[in-house]
Every structure is written in C-alpha cells, then in structure tokens.
PDBQT receptor file of N, H, CA, C and O in Angstrom, charges set to zero:
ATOM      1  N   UNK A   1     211.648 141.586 190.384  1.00  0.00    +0.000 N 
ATOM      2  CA  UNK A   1     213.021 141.602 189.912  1.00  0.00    +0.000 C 
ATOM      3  C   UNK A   1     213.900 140.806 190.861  1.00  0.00    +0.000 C 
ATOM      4  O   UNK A   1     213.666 140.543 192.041  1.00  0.00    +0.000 OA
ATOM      5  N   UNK A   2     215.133 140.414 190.002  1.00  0.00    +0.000 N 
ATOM      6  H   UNK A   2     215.322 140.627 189.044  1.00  0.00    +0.000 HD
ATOM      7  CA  UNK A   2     215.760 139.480 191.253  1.00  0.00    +0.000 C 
ATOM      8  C   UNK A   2     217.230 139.843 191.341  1.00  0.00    +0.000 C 
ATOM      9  O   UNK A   2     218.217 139.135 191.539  1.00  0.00    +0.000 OA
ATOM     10  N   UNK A   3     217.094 141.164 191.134  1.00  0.00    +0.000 N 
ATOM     11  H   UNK A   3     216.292 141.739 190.973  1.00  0.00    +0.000 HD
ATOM     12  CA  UNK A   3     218.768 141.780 191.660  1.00  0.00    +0.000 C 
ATOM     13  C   UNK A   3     219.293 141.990 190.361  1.00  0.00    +0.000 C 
ATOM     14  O   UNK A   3     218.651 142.216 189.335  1.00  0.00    +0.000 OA
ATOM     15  N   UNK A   4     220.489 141.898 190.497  1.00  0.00    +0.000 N 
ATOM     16  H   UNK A   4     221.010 141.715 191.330  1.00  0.00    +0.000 HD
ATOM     17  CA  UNK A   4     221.617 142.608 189.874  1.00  0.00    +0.000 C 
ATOM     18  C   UNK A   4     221.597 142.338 188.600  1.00  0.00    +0.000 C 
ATOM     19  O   UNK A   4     221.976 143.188 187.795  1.00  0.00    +0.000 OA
ATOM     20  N   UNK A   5     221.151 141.108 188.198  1.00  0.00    +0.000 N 
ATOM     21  H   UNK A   5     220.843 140.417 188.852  1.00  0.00    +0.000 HD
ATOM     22  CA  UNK A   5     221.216 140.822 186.889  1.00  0.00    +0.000 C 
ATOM     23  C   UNK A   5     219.910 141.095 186.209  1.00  0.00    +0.000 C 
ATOM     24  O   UNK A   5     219.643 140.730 185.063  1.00  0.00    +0.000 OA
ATOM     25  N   UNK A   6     219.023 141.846 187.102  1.00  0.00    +0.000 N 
ATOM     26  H   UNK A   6     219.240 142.142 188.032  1.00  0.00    +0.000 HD
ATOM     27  CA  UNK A   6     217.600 142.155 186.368  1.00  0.00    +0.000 C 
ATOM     28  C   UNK A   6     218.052 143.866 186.168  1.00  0.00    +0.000 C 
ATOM     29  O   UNK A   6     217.671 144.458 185.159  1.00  0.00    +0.000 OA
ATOM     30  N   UNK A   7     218.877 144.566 187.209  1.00  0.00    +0.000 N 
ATOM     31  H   UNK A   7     219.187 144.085 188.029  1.00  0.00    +0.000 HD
ATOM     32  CA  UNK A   7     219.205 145.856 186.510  1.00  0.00    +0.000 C 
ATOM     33  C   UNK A   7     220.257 146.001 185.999  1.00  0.00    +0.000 C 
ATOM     34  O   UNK A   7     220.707 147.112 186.279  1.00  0.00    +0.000 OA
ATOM     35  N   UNK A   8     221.196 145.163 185.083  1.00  0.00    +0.000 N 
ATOM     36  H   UNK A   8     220.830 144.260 184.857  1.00  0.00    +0.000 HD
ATOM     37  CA  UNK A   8     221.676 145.283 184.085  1.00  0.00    +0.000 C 
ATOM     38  C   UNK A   8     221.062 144.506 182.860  1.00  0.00    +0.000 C 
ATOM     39  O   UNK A   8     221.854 144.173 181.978  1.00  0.00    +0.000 OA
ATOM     40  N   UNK A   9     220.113 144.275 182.757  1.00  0.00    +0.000 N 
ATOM     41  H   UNK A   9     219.469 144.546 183.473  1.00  0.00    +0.000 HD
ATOM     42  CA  UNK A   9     219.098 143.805 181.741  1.00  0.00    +0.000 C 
ATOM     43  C   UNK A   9     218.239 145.358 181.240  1.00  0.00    +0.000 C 
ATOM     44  O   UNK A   9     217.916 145.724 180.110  1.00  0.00    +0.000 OA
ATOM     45  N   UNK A  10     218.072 145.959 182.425  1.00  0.00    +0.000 N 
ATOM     46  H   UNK A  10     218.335 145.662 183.343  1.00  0.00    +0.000 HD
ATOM     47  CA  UNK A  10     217.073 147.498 182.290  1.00  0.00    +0.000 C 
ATOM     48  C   UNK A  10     218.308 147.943 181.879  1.00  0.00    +0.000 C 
ATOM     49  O   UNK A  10     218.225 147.960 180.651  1.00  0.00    +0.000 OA
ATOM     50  N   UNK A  11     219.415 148.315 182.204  1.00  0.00    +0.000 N 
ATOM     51  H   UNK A  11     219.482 148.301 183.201  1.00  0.00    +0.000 HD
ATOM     52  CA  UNK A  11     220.560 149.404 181.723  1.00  0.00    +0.000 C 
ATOM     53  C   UNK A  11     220.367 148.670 180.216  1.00  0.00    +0.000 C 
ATOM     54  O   UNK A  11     220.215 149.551 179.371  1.00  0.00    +0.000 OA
ATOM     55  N   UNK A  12     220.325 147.226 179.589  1.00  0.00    +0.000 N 
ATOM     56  H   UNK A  12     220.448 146.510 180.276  1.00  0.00    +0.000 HD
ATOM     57  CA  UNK A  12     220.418 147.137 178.558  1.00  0.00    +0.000 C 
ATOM     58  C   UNK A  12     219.457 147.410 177.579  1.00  0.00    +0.000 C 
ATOM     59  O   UNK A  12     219.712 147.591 176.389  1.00  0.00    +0.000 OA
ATOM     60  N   UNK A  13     218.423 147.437 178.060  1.00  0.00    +0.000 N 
ATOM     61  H   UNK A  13     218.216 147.290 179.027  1.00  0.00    +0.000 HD
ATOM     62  CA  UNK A  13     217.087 147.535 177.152  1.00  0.00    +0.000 C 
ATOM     63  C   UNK A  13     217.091 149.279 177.070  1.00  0.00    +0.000 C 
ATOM     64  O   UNK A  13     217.247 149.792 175.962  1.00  0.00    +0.000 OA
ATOM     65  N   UNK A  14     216.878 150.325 178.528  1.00  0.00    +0.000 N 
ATOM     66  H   UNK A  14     216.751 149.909 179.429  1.00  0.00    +0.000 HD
ATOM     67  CA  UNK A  14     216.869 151.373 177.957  1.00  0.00    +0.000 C 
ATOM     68  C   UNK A  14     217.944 152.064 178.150  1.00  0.00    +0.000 C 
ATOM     69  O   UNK A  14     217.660 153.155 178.646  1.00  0.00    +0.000 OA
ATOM     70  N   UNK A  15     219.497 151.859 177.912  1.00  0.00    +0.000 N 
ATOM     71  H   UNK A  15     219.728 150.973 177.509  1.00  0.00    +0.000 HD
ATOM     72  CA  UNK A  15     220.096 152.669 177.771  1.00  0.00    +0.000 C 
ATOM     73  C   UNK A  15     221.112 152.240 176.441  1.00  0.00    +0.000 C 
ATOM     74  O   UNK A  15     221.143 152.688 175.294  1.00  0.00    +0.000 OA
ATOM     75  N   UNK A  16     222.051 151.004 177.223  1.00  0.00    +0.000 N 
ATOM     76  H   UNK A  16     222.025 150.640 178.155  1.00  0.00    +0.000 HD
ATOM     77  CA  UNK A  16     223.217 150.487 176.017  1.00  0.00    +0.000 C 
ATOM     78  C   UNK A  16     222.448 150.100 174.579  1.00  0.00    +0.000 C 
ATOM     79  O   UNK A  16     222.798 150.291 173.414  1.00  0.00    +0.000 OA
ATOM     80  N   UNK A  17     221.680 149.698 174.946  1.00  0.00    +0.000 N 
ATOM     81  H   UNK A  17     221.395 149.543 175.892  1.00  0.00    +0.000 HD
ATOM     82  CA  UNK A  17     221.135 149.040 173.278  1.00  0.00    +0.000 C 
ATOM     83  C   UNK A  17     220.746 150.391 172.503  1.00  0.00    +0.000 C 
ATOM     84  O   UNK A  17     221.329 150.642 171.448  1.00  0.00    +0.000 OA
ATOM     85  N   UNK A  18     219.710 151.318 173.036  1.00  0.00    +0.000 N 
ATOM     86  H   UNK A  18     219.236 151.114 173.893  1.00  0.00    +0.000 HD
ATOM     87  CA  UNK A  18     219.688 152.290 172.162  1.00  0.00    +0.000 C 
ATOM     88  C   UNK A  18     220.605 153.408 171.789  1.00  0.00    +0.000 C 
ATOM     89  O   UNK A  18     220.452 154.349 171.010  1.00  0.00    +0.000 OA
ATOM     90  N   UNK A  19     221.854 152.962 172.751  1.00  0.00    +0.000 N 
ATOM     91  H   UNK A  19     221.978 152.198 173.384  1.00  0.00    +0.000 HD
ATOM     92  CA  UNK A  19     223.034 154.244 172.260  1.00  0.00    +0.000 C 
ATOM     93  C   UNK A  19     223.609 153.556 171.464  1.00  0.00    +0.000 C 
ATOM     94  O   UNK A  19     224.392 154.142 170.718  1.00  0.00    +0.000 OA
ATOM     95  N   UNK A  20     223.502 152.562 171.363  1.00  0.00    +0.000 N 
ATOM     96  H   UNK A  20     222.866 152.085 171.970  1.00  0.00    +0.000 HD
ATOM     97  CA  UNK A  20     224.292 151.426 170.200  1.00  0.00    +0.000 C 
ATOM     98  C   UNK A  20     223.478 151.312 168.857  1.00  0.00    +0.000 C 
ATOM     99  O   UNK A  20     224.008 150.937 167.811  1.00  0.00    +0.000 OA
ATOM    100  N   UNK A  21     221.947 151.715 168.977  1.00  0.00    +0.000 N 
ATOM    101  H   UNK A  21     221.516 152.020 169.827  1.00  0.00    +0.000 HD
ATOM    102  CA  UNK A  21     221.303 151.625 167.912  1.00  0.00    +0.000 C 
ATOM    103  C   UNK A  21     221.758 153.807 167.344  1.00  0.00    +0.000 C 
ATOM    104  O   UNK A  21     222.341 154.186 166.327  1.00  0.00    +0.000 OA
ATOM    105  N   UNK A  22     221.369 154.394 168.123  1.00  0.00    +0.000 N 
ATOM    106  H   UNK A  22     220.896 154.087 168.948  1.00  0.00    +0.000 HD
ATOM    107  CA  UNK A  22     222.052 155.646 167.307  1.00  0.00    +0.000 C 
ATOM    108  C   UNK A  22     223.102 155.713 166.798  1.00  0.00    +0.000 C 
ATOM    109  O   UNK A  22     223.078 156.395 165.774  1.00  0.00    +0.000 OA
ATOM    110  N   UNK A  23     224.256 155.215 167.106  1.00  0.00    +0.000 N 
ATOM    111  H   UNK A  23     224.276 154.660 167.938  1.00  0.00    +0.000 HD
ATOM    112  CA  UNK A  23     225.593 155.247 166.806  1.00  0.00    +0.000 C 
ATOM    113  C   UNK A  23     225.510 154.391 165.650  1.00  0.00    +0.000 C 
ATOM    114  O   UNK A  23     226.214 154.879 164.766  1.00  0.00    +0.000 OA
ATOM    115  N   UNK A  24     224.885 153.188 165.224  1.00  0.00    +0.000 N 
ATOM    116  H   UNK A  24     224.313 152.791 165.942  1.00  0.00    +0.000 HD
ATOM    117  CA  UNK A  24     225.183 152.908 164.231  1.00  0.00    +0.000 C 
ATOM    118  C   UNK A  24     224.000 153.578 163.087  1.00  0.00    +0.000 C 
ATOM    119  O   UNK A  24     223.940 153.040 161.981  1.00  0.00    +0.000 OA
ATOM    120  N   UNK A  25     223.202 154.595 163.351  1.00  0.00    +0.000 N 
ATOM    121  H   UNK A  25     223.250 155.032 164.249  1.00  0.00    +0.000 HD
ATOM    122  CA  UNK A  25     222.429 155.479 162.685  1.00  0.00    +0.000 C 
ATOM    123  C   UNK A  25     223.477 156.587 162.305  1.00  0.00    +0.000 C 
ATOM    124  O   UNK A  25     223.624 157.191 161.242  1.00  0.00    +0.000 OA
ATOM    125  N   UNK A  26     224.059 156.660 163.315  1.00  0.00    +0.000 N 
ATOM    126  H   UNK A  26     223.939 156.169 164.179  1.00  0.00    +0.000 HD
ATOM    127  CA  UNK A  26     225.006 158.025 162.964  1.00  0.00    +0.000 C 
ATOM    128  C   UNK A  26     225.581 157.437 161.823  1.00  0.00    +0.000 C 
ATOM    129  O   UNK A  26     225.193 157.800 160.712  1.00  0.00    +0.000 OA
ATOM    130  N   UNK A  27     226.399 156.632 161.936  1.00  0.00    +0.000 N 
ATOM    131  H   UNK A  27     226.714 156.338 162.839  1.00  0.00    +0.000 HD
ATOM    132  CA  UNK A  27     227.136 155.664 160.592  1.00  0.00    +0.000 C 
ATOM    133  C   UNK A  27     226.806 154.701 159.528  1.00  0.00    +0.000 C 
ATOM    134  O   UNK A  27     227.437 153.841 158.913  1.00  0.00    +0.000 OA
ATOM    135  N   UNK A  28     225.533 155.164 159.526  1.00  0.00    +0.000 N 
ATOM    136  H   UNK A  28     225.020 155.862 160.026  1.00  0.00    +0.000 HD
ATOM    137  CA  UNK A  28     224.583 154.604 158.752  1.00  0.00    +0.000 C 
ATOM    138  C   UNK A  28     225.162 154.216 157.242  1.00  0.00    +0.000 C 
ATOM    139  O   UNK A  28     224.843 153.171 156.676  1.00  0.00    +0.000 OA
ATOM    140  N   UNK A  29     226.203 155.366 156.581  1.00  0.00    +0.000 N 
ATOM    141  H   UNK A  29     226.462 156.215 157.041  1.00  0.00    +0.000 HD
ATOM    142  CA  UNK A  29     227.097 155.041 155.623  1.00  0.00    +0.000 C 
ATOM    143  C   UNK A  29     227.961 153.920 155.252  1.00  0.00    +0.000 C 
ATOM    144  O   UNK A  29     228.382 153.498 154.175  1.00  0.00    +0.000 OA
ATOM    145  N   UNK A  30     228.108 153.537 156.576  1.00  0.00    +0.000 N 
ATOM    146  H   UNK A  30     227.766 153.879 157.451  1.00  0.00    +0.000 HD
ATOM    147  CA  UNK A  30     229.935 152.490 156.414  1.00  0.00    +0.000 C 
ATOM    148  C   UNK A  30     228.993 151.372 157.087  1.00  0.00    +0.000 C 
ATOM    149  O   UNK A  30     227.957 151.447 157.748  1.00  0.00    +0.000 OA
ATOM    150  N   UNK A  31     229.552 150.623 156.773  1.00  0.00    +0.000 N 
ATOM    151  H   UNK A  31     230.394 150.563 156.237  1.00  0.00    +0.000 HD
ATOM    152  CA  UNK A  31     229.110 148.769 156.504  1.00  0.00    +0.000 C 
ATOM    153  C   UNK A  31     228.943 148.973 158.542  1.00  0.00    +0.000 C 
ATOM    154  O   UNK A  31     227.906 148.667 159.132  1.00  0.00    +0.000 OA
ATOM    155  N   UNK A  32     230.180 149.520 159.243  1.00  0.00    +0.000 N 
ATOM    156  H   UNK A  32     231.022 149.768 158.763  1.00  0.00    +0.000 HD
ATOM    157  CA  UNK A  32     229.741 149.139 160.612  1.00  0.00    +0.000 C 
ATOM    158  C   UNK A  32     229.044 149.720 161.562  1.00  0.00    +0.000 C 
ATOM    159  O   UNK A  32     229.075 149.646 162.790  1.00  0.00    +0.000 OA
ATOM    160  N   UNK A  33     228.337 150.378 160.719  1.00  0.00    +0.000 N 
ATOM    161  H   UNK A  33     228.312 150.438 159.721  1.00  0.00    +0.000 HD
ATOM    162  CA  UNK A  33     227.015 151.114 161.352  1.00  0.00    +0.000 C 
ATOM    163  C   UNK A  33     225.746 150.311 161.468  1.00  0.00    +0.000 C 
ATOM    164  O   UNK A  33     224.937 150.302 162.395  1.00  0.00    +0.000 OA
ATOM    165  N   UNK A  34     225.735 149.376 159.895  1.00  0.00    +0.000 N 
ATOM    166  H   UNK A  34     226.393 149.383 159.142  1.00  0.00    +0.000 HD
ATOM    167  CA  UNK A  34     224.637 148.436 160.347  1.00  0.00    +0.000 C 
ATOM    168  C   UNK A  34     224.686 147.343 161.221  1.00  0.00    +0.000 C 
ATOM    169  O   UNK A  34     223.716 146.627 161.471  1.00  0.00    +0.000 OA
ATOM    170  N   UNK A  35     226.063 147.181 161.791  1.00  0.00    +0.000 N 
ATOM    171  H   UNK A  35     226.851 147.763 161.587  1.00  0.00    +0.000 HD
ATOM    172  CA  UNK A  35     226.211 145.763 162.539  1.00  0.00    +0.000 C 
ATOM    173  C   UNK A  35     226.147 146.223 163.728  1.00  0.00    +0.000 C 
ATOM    174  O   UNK A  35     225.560 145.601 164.614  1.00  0.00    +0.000 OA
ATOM    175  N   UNK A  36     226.790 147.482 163.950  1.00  0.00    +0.000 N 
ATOM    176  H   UNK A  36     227.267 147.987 163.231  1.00  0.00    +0.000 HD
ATOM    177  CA  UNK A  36     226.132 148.439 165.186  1.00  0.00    +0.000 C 
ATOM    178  C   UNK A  36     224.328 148.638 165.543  1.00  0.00    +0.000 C 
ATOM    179  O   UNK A  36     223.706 148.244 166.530  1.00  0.00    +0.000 OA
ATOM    180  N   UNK A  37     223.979 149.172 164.689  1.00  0.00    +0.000 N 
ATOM    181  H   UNK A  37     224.484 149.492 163.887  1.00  0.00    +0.000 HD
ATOM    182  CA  UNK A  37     222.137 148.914 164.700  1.00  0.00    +0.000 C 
ATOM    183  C   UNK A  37     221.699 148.006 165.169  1.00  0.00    +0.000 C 
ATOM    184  O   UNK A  37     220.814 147.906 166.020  1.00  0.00    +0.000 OA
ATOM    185  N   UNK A  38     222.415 147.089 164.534  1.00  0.00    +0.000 N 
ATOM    186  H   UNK A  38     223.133 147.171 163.844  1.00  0.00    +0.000 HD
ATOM    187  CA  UNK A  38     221.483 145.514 164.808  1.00  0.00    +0.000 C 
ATOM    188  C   UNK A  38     221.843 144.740 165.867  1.00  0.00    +0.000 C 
ATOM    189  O   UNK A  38     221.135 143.855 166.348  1.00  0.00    +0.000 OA
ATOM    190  N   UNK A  39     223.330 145.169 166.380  1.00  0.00    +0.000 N 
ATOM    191  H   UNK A  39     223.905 145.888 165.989  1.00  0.00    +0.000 HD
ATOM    192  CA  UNK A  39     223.360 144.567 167.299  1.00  0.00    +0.000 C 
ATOM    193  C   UNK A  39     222.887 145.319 168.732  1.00  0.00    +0.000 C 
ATOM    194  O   UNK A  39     222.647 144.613 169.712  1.00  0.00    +0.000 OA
ATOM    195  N   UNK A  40     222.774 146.666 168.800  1.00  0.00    +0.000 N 
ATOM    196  H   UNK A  40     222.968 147.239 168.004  1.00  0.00    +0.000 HD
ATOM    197  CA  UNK A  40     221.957 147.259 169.581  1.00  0.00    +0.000 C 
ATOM    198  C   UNK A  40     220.134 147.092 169.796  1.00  0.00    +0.000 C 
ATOM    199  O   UNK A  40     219.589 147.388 170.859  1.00  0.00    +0.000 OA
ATOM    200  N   UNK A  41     219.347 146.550 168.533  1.00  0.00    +0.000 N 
ATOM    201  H   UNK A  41     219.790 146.309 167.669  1.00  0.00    +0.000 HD
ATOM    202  CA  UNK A  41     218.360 146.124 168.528  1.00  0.00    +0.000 C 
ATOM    203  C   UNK A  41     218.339 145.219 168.818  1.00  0.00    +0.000 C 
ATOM    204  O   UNK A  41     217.258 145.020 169.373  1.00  0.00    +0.000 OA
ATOM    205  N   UNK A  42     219.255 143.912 168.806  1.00  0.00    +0.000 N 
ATOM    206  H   UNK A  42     220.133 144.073 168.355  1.00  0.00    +0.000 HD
ATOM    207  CA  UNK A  42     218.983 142.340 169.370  1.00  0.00    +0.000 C 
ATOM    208  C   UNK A  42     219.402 142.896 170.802  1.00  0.00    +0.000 C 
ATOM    209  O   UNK A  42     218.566 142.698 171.683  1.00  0.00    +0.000 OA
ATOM    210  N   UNK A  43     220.301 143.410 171.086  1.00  0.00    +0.000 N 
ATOM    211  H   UNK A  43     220.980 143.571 170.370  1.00  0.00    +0.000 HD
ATOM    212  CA  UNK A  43     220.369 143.609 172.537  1.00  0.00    +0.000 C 
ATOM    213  C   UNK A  43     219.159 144.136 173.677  1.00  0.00    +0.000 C 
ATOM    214  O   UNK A  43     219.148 143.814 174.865  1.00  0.00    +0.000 OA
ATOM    215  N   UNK A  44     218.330 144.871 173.111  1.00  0.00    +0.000 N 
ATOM    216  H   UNK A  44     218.339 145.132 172.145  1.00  0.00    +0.000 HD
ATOM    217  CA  UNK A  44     217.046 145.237 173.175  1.00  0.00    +0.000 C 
ATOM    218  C   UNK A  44     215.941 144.370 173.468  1.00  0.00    +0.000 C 
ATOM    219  O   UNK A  44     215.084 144.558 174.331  1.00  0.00    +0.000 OA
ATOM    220  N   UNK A  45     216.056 143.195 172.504  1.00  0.00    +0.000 N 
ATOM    221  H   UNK A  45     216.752 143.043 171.802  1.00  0.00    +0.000 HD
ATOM    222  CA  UNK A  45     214.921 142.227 172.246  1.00  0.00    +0.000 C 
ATOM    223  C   UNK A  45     215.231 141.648 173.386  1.00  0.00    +0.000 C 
ATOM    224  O   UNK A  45     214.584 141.628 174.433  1.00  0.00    +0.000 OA
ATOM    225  N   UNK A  46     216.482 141.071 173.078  1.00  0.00    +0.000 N 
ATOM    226  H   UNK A  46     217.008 141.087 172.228  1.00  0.00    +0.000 HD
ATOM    227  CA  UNK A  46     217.230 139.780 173.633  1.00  0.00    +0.000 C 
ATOM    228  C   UNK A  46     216.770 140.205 175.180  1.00  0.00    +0.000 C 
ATOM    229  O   UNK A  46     215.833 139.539 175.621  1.00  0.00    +0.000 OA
ATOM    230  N   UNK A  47     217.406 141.402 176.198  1.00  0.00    +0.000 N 
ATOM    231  H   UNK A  47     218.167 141.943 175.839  1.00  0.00    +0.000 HD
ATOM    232  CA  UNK A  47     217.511 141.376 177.315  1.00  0.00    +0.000 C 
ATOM    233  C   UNK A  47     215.752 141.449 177.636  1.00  0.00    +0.000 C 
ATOM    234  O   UNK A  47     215.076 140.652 178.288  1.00  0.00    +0.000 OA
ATOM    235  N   UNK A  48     215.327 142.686 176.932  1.00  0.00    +0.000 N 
ATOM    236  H   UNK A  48     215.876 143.333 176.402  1.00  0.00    +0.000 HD
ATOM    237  CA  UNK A  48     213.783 142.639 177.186  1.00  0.00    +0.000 C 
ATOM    238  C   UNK A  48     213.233 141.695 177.334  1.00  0.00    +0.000 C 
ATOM    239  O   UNK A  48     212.646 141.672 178.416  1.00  0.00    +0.000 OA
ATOM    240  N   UNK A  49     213.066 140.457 176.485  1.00  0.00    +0.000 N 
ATOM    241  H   UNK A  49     213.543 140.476 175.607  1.00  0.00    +0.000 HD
ATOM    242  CA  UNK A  49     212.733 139.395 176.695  1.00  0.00    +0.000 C 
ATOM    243  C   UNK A  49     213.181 138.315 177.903  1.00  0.00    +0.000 C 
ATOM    244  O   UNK A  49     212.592 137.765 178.833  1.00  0.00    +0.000 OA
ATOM    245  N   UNK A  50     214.125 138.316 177.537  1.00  0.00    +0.000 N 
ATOM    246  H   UNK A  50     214.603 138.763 176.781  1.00  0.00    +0.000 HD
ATOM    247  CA  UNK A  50     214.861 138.102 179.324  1.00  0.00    +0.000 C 
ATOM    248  C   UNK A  50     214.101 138.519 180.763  1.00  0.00    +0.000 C 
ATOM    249  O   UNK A  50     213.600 137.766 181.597  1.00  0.00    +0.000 OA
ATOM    250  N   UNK A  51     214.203 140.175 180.761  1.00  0.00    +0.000 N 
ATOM    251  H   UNK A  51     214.610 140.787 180.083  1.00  0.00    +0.000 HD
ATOM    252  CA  UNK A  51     213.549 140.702 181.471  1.00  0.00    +0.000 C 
ATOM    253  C   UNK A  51     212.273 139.836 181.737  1.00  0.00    +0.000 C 
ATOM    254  O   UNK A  51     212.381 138.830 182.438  1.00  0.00    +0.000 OA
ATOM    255  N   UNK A  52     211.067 140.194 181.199  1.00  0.00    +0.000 N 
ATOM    256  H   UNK A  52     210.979 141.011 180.629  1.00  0.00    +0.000 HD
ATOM    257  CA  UNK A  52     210.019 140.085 180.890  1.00  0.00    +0.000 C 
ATOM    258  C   UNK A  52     209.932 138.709 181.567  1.00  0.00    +0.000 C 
ATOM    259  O   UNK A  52     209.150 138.632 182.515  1.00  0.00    +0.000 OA
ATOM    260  N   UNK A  53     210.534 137.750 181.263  1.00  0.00    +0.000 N 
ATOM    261  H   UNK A  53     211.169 137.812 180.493  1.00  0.00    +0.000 HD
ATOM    262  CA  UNK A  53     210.299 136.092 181.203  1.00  0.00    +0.000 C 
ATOM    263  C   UNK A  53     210.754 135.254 182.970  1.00  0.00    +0.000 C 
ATOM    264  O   UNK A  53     210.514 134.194 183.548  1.00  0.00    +0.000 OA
ATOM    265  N   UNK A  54     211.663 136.773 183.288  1.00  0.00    +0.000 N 
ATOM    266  H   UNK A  54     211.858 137.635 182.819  1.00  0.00    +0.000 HD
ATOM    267  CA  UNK A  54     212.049 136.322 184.725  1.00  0.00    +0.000 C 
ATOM    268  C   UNK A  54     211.161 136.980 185.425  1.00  0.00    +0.000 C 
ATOM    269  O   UNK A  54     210.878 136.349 186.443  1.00  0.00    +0.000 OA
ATOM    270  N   UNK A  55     210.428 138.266 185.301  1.00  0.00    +0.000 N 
ATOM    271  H   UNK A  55     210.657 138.779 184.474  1.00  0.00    +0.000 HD
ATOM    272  CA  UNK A  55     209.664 138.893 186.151  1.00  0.00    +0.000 C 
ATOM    273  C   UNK A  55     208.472 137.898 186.301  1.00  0.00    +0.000 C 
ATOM    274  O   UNK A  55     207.975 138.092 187.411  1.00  0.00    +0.000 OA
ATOM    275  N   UNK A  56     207.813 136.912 185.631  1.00  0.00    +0.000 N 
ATOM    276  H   UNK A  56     208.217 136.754 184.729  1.00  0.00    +0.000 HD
ATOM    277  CA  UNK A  56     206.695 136.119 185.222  1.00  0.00    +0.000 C 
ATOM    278  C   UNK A  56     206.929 134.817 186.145  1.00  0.00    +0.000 C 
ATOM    279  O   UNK A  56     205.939 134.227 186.577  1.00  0.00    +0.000 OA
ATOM    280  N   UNK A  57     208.334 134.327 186.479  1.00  0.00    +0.000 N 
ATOM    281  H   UNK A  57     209.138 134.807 186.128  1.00  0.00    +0.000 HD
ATOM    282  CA  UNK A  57     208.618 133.111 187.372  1.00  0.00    +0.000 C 
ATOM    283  C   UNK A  57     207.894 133.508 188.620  1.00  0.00    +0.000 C 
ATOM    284  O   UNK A  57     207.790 134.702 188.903  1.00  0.00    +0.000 OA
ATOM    285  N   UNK A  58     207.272 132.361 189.554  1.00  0.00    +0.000 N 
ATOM    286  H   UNK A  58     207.356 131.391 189.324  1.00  0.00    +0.000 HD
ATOM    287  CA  UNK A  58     206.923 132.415 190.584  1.00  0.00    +0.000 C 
ATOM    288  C   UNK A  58     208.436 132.311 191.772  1.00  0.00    +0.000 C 
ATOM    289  O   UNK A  58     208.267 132.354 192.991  1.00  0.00    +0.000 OA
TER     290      UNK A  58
C-alpha cells in the first residue's frame, strides 16, 4: 500500500460504497435509490480495482 490514498480506497470499497449501495436498497421505490445503488457499486469496482492495480506496481 502506498499511504493515504490506498486507505481511502479501503474506506471506499468496504465501507462508503456499501452504505451507499443499502441506502439506495432502502429506496429501492423512488427513481433515487437506483442511482444511489449504482453509484455505490461503481464506487466499489472503481476503487477496488484501483486498489488492486496499485498494490501489483513494483
């Protein structure tokens, strides 16, 4: 890991993204529940992948 910007990548993968994916479960009804979901799941991918791709640099 290379500091600060690798543990706000982990706060994003397991914490913000999936409170952002419940919340828009909770509101699963109203149109901004799904833009909530999804944008808590790309946030997920997105940083994970991130993650993942910097831990792999020499």
């Amino acid at each position: 890991m290379n500091g600060k910007g690798d543990t706000i990548r982990l706060l994003d993968v397991f914490i913000i993204g999936p409170v952002m994916m419940r919340g828009g479960y909770e509101l699963k009804d109203k149109p901004i529940g799904a833009a909530l979901f999804a944008l808590g799941a790309l946030t997920v991918v997105f940083n994970g992948l991130n993650l993942l791709s910097n831990g792999r640099k020499p």
